[in-house]
C-alpha positions as CSV (number, residue, x, y, z in Angstrom):
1,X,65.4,-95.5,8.4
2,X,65.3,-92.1,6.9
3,X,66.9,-89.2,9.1
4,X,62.9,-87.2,8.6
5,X,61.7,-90.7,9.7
6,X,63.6,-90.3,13.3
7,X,63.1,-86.5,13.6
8,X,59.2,-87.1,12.7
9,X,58.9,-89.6,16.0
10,X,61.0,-87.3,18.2
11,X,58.8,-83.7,16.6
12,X,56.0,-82.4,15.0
13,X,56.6,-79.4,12.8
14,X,54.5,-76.2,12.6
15,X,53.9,-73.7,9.9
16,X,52.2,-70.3,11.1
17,X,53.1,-66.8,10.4
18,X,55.7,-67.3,7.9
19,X,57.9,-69.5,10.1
20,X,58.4,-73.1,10.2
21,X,58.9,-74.8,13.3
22,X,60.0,-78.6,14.8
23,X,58.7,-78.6,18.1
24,X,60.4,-81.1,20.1
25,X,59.1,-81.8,23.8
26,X,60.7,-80.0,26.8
27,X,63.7,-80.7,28.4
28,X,63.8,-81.8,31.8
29,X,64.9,-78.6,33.5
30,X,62.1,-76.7,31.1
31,X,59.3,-79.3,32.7
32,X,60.3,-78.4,36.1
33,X,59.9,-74.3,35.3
34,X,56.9,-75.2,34.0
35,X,55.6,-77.2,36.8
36,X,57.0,-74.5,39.0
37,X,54.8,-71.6,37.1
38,X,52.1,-73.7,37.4
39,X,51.4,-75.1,40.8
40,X,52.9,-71.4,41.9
41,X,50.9,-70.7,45.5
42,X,48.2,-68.6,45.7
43,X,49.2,-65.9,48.3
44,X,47.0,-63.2,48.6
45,X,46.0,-63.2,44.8
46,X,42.5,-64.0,44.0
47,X,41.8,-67.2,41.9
48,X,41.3,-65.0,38.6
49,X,44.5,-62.9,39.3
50,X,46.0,-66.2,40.4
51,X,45.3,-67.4,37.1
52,X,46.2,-65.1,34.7
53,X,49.6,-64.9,36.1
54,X,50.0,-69.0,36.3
55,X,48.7,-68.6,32.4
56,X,51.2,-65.4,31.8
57,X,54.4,-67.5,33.1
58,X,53.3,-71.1,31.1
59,X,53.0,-68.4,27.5
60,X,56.3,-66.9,28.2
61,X,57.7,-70.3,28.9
62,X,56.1,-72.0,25.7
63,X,57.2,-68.8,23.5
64,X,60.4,-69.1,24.7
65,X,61.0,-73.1,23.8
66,X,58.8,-72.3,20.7
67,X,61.6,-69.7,19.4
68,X,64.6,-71.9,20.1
69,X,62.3,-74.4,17.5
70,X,62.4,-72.3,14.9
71,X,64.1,-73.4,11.8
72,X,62.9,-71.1,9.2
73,X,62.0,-67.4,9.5
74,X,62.7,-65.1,12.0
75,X,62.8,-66.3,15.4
76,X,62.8,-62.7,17.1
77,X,59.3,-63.0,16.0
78,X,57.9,-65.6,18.3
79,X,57.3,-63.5,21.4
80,X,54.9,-64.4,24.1
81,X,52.2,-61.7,22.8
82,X,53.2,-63.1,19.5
83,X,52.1,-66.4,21.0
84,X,49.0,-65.2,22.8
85,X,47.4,-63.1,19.8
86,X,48.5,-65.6,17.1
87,X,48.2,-69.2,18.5
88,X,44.3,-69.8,19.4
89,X,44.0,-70.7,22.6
90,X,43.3,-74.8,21.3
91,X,46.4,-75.4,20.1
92,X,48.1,-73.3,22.7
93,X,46.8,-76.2,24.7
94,X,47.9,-78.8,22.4
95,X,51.1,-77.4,22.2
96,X,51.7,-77.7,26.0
97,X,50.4,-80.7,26.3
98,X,52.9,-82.5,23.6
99,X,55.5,-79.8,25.1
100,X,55.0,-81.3,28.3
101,X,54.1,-85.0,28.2
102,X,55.2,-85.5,24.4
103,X,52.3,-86.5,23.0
104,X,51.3,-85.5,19.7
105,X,48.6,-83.8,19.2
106,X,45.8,-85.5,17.2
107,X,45.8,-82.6,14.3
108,X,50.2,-83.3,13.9
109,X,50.6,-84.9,10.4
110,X,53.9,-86.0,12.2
111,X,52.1,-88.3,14.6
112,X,53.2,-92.0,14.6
């Protein structure tokens, strides 16, 4: 089995913005902070504030896992506005999905 073979079951790769990156799934400590930003408790927010800080905390987390998966162009780049005006909100979604369960999405060439 070829080494791209192994690395194409474990990651999908994604070309935006001139950077290239393998996205591989979470680790287990990066699952819990995400589970942790988002079943956060209300408090005294309302649901819409609630909300757009639950979403805030999951883009900073998925920017910050998407830069370490850079392996071509500049990571500095991948910011969580970066992430937010770049990424449209579909794939954002795909993207934390496979970040968090590890399933492909359906549009990866990379699925098996």
């Amino acid at each position: 089995m070829k080494l791209e073979d192994v690395l194409n079951t474990t990651s999908i790769t994604l070309e935006h913005d001139g950077l290239t990156l393998r996205i591989v799934p979470f680790t287990n400590a990066q699952a819990l902070a995400w589970n942790r930003a988002t079943f956060q408790e209300q408090g005294d927010r309302t649901p819409l504030a609630h909300s757009e800080v639950v979403q805030e905390a999951q883009v900073d987390l998925l920017a910050k896992h998407l830069r370490a998966c850079v392996t071509d162009g500049k990571a500095t780049k991948v910011t969580a506005k970066w992430v937010g005006e770049q990424i449209p909100q579909n794939i954002l979604q795909d993207l934390a999905t496979y970040c968090t369960t590890g399933q492909p999405p359906g549009w990866s060439q990379d699925r098996k």
